[in-house]
C-alpha positions as CSV (number, residue, x, y, z in Angstrom):
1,X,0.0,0.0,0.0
2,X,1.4,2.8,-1.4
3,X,1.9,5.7,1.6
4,X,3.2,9.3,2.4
5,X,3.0,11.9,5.2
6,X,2.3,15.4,3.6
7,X,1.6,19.1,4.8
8,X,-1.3,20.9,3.2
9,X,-0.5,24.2,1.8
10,X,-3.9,25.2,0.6
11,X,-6.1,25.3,-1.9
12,X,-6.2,26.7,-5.4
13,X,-7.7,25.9,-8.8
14,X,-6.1,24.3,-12.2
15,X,-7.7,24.4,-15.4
16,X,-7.1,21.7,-17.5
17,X,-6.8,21.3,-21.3
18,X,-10.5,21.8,-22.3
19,X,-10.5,25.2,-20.5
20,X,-12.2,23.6,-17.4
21,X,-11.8,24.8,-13.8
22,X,-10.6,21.9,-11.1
23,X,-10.4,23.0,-7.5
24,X,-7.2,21.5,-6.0
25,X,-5.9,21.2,-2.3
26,X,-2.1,21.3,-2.4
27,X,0.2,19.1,-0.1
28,X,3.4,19.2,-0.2
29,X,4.2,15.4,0.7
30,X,7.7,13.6,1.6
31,X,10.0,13.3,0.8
32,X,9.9,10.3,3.9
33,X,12.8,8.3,4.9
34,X,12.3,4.7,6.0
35,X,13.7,4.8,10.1
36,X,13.2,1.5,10.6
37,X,12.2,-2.1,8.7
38,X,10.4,-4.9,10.9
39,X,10.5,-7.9,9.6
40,X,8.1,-11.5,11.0
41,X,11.7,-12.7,12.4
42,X,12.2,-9.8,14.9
43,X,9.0,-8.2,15.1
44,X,6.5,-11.0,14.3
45,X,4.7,-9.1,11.5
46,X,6.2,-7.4,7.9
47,X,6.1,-3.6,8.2
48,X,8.5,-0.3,7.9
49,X,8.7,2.8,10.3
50,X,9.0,6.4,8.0
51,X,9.6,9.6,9.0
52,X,8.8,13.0,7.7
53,X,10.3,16.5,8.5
54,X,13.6,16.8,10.0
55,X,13.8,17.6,13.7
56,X,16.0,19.9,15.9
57,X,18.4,17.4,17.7
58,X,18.1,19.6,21.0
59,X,14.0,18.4,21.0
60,X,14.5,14.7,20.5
61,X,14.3,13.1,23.7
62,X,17.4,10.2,24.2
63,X,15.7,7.1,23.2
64,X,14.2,8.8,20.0
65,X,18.0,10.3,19.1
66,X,19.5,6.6,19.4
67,X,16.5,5.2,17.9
68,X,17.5,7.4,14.6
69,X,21.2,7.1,14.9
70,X,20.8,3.0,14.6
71,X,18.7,3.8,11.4
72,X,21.6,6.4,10.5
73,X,19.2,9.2,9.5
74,X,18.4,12.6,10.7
75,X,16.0,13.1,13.6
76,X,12.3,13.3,12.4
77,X,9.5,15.1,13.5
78,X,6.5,12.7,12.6
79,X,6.5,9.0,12.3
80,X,4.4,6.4,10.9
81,X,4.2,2.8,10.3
82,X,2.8,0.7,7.3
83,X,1.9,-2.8,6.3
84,X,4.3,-4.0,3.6
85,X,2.8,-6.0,1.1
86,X,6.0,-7.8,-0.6
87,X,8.1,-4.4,-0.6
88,X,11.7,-4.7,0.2
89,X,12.6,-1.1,1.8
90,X,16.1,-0.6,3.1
91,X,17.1,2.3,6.1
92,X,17.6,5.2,4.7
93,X,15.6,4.3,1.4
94,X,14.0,8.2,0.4
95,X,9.9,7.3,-0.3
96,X,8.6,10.5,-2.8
97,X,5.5,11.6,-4.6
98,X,7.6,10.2,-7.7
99,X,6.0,7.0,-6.7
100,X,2.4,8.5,-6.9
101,X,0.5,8.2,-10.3
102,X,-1.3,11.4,-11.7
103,X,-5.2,10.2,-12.3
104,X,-5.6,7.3,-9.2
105,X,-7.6,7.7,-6.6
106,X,-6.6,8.3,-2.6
107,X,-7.7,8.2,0.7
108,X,-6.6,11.0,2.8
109,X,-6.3,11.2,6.3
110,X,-6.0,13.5,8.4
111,X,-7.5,16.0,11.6
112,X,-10.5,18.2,11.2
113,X,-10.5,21.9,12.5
114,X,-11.2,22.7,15.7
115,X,-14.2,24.5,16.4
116,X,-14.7,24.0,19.9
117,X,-17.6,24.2,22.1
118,X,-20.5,24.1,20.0
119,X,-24.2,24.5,20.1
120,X,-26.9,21.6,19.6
121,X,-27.9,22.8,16.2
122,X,-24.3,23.5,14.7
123,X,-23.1,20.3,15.9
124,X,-25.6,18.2,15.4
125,X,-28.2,20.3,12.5
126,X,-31.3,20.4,15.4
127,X,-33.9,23.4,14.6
128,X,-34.3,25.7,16.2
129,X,-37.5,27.2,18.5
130,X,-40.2,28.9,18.1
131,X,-39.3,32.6,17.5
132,X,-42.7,34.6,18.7
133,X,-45.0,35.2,21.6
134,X,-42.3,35.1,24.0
135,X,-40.9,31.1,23.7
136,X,-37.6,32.1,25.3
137,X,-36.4,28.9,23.5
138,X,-34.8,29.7,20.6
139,X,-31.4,27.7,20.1
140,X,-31.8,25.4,23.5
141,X,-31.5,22.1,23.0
142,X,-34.9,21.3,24.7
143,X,-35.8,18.2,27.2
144,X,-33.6,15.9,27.9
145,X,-34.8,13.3,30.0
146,X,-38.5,11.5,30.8
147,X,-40.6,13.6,33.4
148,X,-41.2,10.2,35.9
149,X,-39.2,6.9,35.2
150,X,-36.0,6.6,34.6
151,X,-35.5,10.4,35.4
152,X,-31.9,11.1,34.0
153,X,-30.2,11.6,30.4
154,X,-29.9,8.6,28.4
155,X,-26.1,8.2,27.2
156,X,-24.9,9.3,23.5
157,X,-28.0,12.2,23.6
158,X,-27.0,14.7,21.1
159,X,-26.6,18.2,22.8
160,X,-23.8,20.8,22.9
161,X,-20.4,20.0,23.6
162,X,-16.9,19.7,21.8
163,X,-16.9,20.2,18.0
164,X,-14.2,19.2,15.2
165,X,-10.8,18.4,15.7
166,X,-11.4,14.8,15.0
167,X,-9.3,12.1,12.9
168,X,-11.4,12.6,9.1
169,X,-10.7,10.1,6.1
170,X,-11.9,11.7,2.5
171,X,-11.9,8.5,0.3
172,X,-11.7,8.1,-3.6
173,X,-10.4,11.7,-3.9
174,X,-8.5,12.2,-7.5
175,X,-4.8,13.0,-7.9
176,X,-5.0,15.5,-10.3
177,X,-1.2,16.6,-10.8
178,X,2.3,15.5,-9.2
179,X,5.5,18.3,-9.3
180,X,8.4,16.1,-8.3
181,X,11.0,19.0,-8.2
182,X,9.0,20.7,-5.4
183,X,7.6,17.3,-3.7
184,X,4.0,18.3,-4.4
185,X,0.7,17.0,-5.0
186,X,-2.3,18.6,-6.4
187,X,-5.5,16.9,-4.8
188,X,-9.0,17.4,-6.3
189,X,-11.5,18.7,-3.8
190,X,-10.3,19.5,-0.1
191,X,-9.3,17.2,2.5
192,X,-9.4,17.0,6.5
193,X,-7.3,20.0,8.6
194,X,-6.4,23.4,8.4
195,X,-3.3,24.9,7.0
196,X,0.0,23.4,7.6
197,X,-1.8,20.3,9.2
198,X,-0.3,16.8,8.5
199,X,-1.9,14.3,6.5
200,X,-1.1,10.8,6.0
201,X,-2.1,9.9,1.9
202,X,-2.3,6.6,0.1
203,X,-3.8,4.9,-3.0
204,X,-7.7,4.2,-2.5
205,X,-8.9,1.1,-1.1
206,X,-11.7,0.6,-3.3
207,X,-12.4,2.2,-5.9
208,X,-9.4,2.7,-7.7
209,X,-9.8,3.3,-11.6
């Protein structure tokens, strides 16, 4: 399963060759560098440990810096693991959008903004009161629990609370254009997180054309 760590940059439009508009989110993804291999010998399952972004040495913690100086690479900021599906990778081994095909579909991953504490009807699309003769309920979220038996709030009831910043997959998005000289990818549509957010990117599960 093809995979890369990427930082979105933002979004901007494309036209392509009939004159048509296509509204693009660009990441700027890898290039990663494989930090460790495990293998069903040592590790009892086939997989391989990248990172992405180099790191200050002064805010790796001691296990971490001798972690990366057994790999011989530079400190890394992020790290993630993969399934390897019959893929040799070696240490050090660079993984870049080179290995991404313009037109195939991806699922991207990543974190949703934040919006905090939210009301019952953004979070959740409730409607709202009545807004004459004096309701005084106008955005509140109403009963919550029976009059007589059992008397308290049933769990999972929908009401205010904490909205957004969750983990978000977009699936079957289009890769619409790769520029391997400045390690970017031009995604149709947007995807998950705010500016500079990471975003972990691989070829669509199903779906693929």
């Amino acid at each position: 399963m093809k995979t890369i760590l990427g930082k979105k940059m933002g979004m901007t439009q494309i036209f392509t060759e009939a004159g048509a508009v296509v509204p693009v989110t660009v990441v700027e993804a890898g290039p990663m560098t494989v930090t460790q291999v495990k293998t069903v010998e040592t590790d009892g399952y086939d997989a391989v440990q990248v990172g992405f972004e180099d790191a200050k040495p002064q805010r790796v913690n001691k296990p971490m810096t001798g972690h990366f100086e057994k790999a011989g690479v530079a400190p890394k900021k992020h790290l993630i693991e993969f399934r390897t599906e019959g893929e040799a990778y070696e240490l050090g081994q660079q993984i870049t959008v080179a290995e991404f095909e313009e037109g195939k579909l991806l699922d991207v991953t990543g974190t949703s903004k934040g919006k905090g504490t939210q009301g019952n009807i953004k979070r959740h699309g409730h409607h709202r009161g009545p807004m004459s003769h004096g309701s005084k309920h106008k955005r509140l979220a109403g009963a919550l629990a029976a009059g007589t038996y059992p008397s308290r709030v049933f769990k999972g009831n929908a009401g205010p609370g904490r909205m957004g910043r969750e983990t978000v997959t977009v699936q079957n998005v289009e890769l619409v254009k790769v520029i391997e000289e400045k390690n970017l990818m031009l995604i149709k549509g947007a995807v998950p997180g705010n500016k500079g957010g990471i975003v972990r990117i691989q070829y669509a599960v199903k779906g693929q054309k």
